[in-house]
C-alpha positions in Angstrom: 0.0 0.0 0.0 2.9 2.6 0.4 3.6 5.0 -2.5 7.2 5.1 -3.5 8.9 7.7 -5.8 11.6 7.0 -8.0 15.0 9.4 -6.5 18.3 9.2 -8.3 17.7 5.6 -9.0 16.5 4.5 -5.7 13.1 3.9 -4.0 12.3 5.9 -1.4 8.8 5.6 1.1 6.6 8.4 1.1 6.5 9.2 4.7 2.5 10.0 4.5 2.0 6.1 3.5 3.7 5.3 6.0 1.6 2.9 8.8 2.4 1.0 12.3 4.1 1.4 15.6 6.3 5.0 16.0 7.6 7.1 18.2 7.3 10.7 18.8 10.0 13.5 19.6 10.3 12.7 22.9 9.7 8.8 23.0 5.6 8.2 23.4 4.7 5.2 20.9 1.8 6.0 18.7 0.0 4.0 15.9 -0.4 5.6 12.0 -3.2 4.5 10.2 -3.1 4.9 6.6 -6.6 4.1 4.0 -6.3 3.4 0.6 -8.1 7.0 0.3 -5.2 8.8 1.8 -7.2 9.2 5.0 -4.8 9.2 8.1 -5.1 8.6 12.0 -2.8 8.8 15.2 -3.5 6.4 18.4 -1.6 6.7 21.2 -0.5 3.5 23.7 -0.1 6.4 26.6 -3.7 7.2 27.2 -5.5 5.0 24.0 -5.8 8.4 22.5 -6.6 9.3 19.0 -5.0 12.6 18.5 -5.1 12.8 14.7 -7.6 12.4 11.8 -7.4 13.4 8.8 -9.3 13.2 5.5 -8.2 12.0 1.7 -7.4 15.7 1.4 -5.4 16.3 4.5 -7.7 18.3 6.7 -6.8 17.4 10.2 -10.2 17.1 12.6 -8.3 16.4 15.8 -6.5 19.0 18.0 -3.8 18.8 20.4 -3.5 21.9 22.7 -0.4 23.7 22.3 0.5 23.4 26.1 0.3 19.5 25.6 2.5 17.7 27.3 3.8 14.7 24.9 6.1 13.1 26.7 4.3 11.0 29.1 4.7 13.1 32.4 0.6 13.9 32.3 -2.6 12.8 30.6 -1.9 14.4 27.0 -4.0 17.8 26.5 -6.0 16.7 23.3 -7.2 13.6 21.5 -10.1 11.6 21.9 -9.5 11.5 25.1 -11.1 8.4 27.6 -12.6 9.4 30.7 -12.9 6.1 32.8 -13.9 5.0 35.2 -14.9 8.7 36.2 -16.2 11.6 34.5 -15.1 14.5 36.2 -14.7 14.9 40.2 -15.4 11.8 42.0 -14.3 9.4 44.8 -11.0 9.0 42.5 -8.6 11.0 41.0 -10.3 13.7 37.6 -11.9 11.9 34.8 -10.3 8.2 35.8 -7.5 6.3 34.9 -7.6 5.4 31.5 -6.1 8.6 30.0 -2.9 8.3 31.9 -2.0 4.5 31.5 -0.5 3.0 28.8 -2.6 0.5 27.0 -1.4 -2.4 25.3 -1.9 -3.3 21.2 -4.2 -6.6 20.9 -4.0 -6.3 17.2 -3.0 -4.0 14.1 -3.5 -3.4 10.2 -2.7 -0.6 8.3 -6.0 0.6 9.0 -7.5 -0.5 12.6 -5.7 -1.0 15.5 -7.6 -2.6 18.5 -5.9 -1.1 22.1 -6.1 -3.0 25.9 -6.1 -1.6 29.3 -6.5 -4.5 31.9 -6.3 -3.8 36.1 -2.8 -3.0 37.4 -1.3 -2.3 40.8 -1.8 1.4 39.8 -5.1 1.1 39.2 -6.3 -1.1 41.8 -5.3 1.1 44.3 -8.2 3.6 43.4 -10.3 1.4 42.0 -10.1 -2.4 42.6 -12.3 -3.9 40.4 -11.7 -6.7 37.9 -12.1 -5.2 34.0 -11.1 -5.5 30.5 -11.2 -2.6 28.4 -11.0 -2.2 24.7 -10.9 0.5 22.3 -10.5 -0.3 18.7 -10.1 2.2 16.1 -11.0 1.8 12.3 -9.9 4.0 9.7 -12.2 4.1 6.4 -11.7 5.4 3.5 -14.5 8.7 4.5 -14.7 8.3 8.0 -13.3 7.2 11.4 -15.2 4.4 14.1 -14.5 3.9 17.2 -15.3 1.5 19.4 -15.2 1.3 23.3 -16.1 -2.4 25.0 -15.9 -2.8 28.8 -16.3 -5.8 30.1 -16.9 -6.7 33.7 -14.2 -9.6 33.8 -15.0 -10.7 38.1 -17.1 -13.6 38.8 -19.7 -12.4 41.4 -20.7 -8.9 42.4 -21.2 -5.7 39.6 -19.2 -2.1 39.4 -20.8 1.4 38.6 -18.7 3.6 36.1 -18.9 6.9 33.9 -17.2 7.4 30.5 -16.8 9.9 28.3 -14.3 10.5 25.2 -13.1 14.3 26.5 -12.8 14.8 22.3 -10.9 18.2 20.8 -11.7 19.1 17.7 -9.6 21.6 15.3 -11.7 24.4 14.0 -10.0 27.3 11.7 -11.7 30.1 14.3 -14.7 30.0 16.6 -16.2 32.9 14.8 -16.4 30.3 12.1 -18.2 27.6 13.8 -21.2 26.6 14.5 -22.8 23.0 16.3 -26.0 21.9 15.0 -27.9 19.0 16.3 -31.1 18.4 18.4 -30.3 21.3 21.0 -33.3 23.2 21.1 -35.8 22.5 23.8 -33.3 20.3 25.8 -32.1 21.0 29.5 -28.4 21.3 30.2 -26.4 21.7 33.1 -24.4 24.9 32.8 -21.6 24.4 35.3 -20.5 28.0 35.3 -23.1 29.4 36.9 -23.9 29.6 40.2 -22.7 26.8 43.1 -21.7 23.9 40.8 -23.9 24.5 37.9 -27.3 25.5 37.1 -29.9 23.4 34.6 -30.9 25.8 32.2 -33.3 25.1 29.1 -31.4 25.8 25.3 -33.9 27.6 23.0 -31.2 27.3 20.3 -30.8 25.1 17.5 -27.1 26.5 16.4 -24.9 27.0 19.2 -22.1 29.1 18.5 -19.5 30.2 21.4 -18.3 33.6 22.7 -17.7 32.9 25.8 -16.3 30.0 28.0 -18.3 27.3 28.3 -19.1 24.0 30.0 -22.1 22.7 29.1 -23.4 19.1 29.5 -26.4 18.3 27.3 -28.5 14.8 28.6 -30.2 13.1 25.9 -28.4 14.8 23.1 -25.8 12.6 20.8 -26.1 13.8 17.1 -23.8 16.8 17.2 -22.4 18.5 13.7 -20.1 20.7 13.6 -19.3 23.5 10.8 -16.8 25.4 10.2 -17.3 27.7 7.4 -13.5 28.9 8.0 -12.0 25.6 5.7 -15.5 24.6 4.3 -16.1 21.2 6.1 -18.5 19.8 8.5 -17.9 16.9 10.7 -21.0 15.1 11.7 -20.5 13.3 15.4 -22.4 10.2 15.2 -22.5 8.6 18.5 -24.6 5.2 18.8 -24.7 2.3 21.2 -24.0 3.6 24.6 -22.8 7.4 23.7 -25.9 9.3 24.7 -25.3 12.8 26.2 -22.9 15.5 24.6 -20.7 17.8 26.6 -19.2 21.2 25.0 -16.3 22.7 26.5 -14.2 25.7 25.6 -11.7 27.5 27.6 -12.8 31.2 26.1 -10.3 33.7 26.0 -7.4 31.2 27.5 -4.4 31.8 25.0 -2.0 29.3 26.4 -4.4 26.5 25.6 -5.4 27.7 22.3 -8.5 28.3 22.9 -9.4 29.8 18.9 -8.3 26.5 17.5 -10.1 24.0 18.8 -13.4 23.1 20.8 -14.4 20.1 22.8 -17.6 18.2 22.0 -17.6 15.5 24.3 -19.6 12.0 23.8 -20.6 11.4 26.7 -22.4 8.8 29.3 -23.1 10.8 32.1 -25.5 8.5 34.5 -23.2 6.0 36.0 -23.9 2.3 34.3 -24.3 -0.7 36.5 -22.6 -3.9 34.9 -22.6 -7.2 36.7 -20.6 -9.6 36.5 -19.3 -11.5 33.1 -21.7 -8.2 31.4 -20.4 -6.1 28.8 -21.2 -2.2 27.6 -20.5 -0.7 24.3 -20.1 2.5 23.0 -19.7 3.5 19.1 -18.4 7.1 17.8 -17.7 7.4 14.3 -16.6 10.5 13.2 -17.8 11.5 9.0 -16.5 14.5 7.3 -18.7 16.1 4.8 -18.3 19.5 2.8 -21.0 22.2 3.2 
């Protein structure tokens, strides 16, 4: 599947075709997805994080905030990011464990990798509960799946959890952007106002941002967003057991970029119960589309 350009004799790889197991600047190990459309993606072992996607024509959908850290010293600032077994504050430590462990590669192609995060001493200590976690990835040639399967692995007894994917996505300006989707009549929680949030009612069917916000909409999974700035719109289709959206943006905040990106977050807010030898599933597949 790799190109190759003829150079003074010799064959040489295109490094865009290039696919499998790398390494970063400062040593992280990521997986490269390549589609026979020129479609790309990035995965992450530290964190199971997909922190690139982009389409036949090079677009990138996926941000990174530019005070990231990528060398494995915190959860990285970006992505696709999991949130599990916590969403948020809890009895353990902000948004879980998952995003700052490193998960191991069940299996690869040049398209789909499928990642696993099993208990460890590290994890136990906050949380001692017998799991298996997977998160497989699957490149297409005009869109990108995701798929999260936890699987409670114990022999009696059940465990409550959240999860969320914290996702950033790259936007040319906010100015420029705008979410559709079936807002409009729907309570949220808007946790900047008063003592730990307020529910407030959204009579809008477009939400654009000019301000900071951090919004959690129940019920609502079917987020678009476009961006008039390059043209696009990616439609966030969340099935199985995605079903609220959160949307996030640090207004105003320079140092984390705050122009370039926003966070629209799928989301599984009410904790789920899952006894013993159960499974839950949850399905984002992300589908660019010009406007």
């Amino acid at each position: 599947r790799s190109k190759w350009i003829e150079s003074g004799g010799l064959a040489v790889a295109d490094p865009a075709a290039a696919t499998g197991l790398m390494k970063n600047d400062e040593g992280l190990e990521y997986v490269r997805l390549v589609s026979s459309s020129g479609a790309s993606a990035e995965v992450y072992l530290y964190g199971g994080v997909v922190t690139s996607y982009k389409d036949p024509e090079g677009t990138e959908f996926i941000a990174v905030r530019p005070d990231a850290k990528m060398d494995g010293s915190k959860p990285i600032s970006g992505g696709l990011s999991h949130c599990w077994p916590q969403f948020g504050p809890g009895e353990i430590q902000q948004h879980g464990f998952a995003r700052n462990v490193m998960w191991d590669i069940k299996s690869s192609t040049d398209t789909t990798v499928e990642l696993e995060m099993l208990p460890s001493d590290y994890t136990k200590e906050m949380w001692d509960k017998e799991f298996a976690c997977t998160f497989t990835v699957s490149l297409e040639d005009d869109q990108l799946k995701t798929d999260m399967n936890i699987k409670n692995t114990g022999t009696e007894g059940s465990f409550d959890f959240q999860a969320a994917l914290h996702s950033y996505f790259t936007i040319s300006s906010l100015e420029n952007l705008e979410i559709t989707g079936s807002f409009e009549g729907k309570e949220f929680l808007n946790k900047l106002v008063g003592d730990g949030g307020e529910m407030e009612t959204e009579s809008r069917s477009s939400i654009t941002i000019s301000e900071e916000y951090d919004r959690v909409y129940k019920g609502v999974n079917d987020p678009v967003l476009k961006d008039s700035g390059i043209g696009k719109a990616l439609n966030i289709i969340n099935k199985a057991g995605w079903e609220d959206t959160v949307i996030w943006n640090p207004y105003g905040d320079e140092g984390m970029g705050y122009n370039g990106f926003v966070c629209v977050e799928s989301v599984k807010f009410d904790p789920v119960t899952l006894d013993a030898g159960s499974s839950w599933e949850a399905v984002l597949v992300l589908k660019p589309e010009k406007l």
